[in-house]
Short mmCIF file of the C-alpha atoms (twelve columns), coordinates in Angstrom:
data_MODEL
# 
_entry.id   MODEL 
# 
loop_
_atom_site.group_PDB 
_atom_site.id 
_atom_site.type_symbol 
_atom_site.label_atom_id 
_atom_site.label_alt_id 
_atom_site.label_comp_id 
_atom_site.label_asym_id 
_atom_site.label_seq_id 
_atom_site.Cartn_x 
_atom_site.Cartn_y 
_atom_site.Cartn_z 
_atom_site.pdbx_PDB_model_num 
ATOM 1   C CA . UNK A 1   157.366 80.458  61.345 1 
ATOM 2   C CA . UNK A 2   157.206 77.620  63.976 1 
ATOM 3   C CA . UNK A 3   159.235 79.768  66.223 1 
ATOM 4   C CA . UNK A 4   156.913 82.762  66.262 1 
ATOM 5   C CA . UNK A 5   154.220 80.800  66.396 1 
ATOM 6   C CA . UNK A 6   156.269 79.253  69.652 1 
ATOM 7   C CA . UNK A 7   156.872 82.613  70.442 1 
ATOM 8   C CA . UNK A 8   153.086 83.837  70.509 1 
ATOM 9   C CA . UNK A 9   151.923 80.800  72.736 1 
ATOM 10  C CA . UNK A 10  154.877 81.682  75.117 1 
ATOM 11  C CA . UNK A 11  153.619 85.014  75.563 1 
ATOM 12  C CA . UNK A 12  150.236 84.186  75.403 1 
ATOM 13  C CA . UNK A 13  150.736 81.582  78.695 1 
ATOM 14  C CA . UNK A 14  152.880 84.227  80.676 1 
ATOM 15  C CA . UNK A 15  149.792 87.029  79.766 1 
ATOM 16  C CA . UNK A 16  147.361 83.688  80.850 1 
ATOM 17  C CA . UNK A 17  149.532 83.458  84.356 1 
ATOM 18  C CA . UNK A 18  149.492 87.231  84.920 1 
ATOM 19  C CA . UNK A 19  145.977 87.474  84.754 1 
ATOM 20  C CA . UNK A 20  145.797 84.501  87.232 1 
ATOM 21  C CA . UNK A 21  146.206 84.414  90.916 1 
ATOM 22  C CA . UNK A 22  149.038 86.831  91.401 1 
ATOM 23  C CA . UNK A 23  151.301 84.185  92.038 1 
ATOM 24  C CA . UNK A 24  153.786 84.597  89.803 1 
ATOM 25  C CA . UNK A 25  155.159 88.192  90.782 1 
ATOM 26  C CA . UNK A 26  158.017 88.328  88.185 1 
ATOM 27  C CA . UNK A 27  155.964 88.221  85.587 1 
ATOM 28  C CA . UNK A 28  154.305 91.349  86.571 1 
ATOM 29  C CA . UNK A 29  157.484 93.310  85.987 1 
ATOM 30  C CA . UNK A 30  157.015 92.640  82.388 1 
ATOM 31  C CA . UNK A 31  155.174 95.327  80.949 1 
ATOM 32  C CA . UNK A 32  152.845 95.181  78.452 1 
ATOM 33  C CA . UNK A 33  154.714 97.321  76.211 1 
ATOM 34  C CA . UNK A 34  157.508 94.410  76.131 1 
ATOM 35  C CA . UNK A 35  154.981 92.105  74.517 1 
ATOM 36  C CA . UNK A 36  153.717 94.364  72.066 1 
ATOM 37  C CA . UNK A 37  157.150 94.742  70.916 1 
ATOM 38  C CA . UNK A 38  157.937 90.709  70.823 1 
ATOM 39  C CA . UNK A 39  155.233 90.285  69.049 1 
ATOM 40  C CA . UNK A 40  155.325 93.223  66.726 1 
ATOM 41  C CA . UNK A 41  159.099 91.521  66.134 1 
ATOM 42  C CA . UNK A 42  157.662 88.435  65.273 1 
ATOM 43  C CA . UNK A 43  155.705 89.686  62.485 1 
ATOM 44  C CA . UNK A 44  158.785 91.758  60.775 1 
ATOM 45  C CA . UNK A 45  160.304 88.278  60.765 1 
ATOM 46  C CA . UNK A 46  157.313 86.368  59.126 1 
ATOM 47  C CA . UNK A 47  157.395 89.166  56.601 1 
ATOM 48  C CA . UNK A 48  161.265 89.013  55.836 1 
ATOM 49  C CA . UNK A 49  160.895 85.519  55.276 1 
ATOM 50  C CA . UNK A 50  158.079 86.103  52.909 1 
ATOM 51  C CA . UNK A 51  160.297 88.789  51.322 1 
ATOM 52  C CA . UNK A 52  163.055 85.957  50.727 1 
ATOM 53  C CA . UNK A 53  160.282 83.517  49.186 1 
ATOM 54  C CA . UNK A 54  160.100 86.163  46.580 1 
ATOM 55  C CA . UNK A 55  163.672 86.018  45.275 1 
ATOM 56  C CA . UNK A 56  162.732 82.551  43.940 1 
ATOM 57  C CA . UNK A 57  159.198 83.599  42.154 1 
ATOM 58  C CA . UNK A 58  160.430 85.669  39.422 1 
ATOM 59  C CA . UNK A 59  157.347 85.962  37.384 1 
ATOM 60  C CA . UNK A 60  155.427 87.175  40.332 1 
ATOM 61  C CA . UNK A 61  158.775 89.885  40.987 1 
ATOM 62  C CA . UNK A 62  158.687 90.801  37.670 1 
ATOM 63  C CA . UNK A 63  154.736 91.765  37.694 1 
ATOM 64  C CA . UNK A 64  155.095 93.437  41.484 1 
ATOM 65  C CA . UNK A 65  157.784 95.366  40.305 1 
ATOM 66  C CA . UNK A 66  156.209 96.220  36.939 1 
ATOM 67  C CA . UNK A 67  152.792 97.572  38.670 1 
ATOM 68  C CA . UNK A 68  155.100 99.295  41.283 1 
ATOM 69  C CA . UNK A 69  157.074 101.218 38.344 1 
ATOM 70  C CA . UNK A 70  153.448 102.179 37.167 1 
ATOM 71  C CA . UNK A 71  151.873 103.300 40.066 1 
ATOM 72  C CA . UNK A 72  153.634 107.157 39.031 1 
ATOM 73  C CA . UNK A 73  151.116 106.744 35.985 1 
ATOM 74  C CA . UNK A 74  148.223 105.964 36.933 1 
ATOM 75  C CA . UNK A 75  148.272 108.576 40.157 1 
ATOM 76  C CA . UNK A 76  148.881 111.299 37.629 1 
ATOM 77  C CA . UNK A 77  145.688 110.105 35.340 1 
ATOM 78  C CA . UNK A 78  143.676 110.322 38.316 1 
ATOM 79  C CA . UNK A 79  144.678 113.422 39.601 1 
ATOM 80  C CA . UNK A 80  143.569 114.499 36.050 1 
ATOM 81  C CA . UNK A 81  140.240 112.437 36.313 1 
ATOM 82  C CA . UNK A 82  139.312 114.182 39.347 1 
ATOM 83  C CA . UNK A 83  141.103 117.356 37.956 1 
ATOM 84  C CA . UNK A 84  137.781 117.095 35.643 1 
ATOM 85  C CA . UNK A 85  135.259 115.722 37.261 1 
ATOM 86  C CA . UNK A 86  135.555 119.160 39.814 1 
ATOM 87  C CA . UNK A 87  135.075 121.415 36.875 1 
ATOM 88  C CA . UNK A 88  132.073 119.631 35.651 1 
ATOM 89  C CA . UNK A 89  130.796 119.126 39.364 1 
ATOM 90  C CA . UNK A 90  130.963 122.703 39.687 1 
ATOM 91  C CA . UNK A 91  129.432 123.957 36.592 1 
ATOM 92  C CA . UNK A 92  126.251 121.248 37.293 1 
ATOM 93  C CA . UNK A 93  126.035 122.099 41.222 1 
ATOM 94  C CA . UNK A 94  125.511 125.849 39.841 1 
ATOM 95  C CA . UNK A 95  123.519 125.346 37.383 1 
ATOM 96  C CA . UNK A 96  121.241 123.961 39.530 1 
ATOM 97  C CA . UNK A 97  121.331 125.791 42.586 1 
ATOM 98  C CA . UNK A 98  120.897 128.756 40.029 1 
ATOM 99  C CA . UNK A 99  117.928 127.449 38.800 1 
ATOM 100 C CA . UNK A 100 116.264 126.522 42.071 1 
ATOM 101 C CA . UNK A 101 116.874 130.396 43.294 1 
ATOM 102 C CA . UNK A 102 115.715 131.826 40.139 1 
ATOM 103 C CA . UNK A 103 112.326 132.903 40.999 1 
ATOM 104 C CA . UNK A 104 111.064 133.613 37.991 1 
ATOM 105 C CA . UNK A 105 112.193 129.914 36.722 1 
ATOM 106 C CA . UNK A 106 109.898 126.985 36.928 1 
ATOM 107 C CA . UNK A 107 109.811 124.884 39.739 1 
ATOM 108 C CA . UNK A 108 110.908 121.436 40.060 1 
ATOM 109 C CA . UNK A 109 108.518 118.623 40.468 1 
ATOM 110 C CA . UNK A 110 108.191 116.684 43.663 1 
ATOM 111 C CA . UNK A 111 110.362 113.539 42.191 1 
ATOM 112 C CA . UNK A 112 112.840 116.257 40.513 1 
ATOM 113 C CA . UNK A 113 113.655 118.220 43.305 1 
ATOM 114 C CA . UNK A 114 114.397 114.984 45.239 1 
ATOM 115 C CA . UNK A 115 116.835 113.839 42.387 1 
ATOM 116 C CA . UNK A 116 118.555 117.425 42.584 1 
ATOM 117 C CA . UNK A 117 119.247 116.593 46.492 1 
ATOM 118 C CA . UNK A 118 120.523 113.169 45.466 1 
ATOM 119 C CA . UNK A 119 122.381 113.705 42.624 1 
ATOM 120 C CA . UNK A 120 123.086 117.951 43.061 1 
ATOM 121 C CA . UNK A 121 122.748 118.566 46.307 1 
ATOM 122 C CA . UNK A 122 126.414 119.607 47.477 1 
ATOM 123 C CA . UNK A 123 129.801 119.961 45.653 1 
ATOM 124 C CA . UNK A 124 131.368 116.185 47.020 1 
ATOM 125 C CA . UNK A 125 127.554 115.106 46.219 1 
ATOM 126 C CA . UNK A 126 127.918 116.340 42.363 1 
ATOM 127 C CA . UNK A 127 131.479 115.069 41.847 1 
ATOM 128 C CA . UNK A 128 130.602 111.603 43.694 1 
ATOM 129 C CA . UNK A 129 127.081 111.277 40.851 1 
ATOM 130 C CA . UNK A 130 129.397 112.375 38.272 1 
ATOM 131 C CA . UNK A 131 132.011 109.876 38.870 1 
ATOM 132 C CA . UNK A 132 129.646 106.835 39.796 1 
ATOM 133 C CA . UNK A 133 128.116 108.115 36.282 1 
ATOM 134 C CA . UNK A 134 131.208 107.070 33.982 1 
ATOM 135 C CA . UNK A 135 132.323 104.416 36.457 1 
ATOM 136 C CA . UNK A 136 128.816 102.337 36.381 1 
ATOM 137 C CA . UNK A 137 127.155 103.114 39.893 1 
ATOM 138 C CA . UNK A 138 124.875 104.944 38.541 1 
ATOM 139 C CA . UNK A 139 122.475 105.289 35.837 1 
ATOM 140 C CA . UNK A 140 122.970 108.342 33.177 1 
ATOM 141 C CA . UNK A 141 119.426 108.661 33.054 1 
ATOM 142 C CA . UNK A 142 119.019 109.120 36.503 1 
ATOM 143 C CA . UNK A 143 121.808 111.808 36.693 1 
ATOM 144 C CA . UNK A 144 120.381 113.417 33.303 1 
ATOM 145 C CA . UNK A 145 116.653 113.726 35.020 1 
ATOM 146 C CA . UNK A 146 116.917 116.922 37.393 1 
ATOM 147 C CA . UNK A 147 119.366 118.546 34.603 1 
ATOM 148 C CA . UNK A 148 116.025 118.675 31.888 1 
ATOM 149 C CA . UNK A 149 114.587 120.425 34.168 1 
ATOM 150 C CA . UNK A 150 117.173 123.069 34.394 1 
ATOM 151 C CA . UNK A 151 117.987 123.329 30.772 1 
ATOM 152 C CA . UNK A 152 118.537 121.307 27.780 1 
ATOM 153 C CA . UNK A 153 121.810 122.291 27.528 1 
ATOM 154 C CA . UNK A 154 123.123 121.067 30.781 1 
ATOM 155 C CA . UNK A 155 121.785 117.460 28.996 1 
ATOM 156 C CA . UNK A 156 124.154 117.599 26.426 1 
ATOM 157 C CA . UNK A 157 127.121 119.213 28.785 1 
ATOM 158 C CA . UNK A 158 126.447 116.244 30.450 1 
ATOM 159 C CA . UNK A 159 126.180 113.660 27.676 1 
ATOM 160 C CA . UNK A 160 129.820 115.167 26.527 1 
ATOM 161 C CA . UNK A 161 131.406 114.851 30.001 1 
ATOM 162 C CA . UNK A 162 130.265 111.605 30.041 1 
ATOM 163 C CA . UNK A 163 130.988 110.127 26.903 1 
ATOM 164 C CA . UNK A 164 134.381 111.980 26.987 1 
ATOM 165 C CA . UNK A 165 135.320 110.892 30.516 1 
ATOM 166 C CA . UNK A 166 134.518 107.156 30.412 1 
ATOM 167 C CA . UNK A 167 136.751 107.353 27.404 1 
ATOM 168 C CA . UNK A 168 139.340 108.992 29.011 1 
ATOM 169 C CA . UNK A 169 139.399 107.026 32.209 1 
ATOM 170 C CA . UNK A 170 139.770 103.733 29.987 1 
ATOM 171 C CA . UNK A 171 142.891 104.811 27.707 1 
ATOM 172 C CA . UNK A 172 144.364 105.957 30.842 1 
ATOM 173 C CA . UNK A 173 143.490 102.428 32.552 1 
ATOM 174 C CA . UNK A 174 145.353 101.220 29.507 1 
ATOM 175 C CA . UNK A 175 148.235 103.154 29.222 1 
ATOM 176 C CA . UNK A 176 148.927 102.023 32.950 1 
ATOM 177 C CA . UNK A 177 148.484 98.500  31.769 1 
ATOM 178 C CA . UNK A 178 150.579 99.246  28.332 1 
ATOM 179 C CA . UNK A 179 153.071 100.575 30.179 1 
ATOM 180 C CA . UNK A 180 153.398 97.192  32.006 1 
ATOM 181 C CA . UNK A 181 154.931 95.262  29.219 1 
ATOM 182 C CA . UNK A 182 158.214 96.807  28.348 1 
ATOM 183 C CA . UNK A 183 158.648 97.235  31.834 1 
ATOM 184 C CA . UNK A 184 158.375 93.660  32.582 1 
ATOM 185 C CA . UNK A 185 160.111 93.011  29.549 1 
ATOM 186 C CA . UNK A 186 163.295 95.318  30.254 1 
ATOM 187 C CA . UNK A 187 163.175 93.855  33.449 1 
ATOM 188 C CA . UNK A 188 163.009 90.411  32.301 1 
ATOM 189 C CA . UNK A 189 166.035 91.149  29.745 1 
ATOM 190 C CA . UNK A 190 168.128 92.799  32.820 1 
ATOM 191 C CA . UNK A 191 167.773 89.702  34.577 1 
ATOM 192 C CA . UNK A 192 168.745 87.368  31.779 1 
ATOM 193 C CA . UNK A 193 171.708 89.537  31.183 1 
ATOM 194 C CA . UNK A 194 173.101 89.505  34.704 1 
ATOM 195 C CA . UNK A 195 172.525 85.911  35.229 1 
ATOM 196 C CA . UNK A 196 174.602 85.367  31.556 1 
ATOM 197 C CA . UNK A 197 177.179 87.712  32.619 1 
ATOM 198 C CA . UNK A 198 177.747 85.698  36.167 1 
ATOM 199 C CA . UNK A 199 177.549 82.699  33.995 1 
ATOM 200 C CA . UNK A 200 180.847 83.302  32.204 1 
# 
């Protein structure tokens, strides 16, 4: 570390005397492409060595390389979380969009028709008010309020999607996290094995 740090100063005095009077004509001839590159280096070395502190941590290996093993999991649940939220973004957004062309429907209040925009206003709008719904950014209630103006069935389509999503998101949340523990575990046991096999 000192000697990157060494390095960095180095090339931070030669960029200090290039920028000066023009005295120093050799150090023109480096470009600054060079120095990008030294320094880049100097970074891949910091992180090696951080790499190598790891080896000795074997708790925090263990968990890094638990989470990693996961990581297939959890991107699979929420491909299927968004999977759903689409279909229920697209059934709301045309629902409502339906409504508002209907002529023969009843129009939406002042306060209504602003919640609509919010909340229904585009596809990416719908799916982002249907996801901050079951994740906590946003109120039900608030979501719920241009859909009883629609219909009272789009309510309860969305009272289901909701109640069934937030459920869904959390077992998948924990099967990620379930999934942890025997892999730390067999990992763990792997480890124990090798180092008793080396032993004798």
């Amino acid at each position: 570390m000192v000697t990157s740090s060494l390095t960095e100063i180095a090339i931070d005095i030669a960029a200090a005397i290039q920028e000066g009077d023009g005295m120093y004509e050799d150090l023109n001839s480096v470009s600054g492409l060079k120095v990008f590159r030294i320094v880049r280096l100097t970074k891949v070395i910091k992180a090696v060595r951080l790499v190598r502190v790891f080896r000795f941590v074997i708790a925090l290996r263990t968990l890094v390389t638990s989470i990693a093993h996961t990581l297939k999991a959890l991107f699979w649940a929420l491909t299927l979380l968004c999977m759903i939220v689409y279909v229920f973004a697209v059934l709301f957004c045309q629902a409502v969009h339906d409504h508002v062309m209907d002529a023969g429907a009843p129009a939406l209040t002042e306060a209504e028709d602003m919640a609509r925009i919010k909340y229904f206003g585009s596809l990416p709008d719908t799916m982002l008010s249907l996801f901050m719904s079951i994740a906590g950014g946003v109120s039900w209630e608030d979501v719920i309020f241009p859909l009883k103006a629609v219909h009272i069935v789009w309510v309860f389509c969305f009272l289901f999607y909701a109640t069934w999503q937030q459920r869904k998101l959390w077992e998948a949340l924990e099967a990620c996290v379930k999934h942890l523990v025997p892999l730390s575990l067999e990992f763990k046991n792997e480890r124990v094995e090798k180092v008793l096999k080396n032993a004798f």
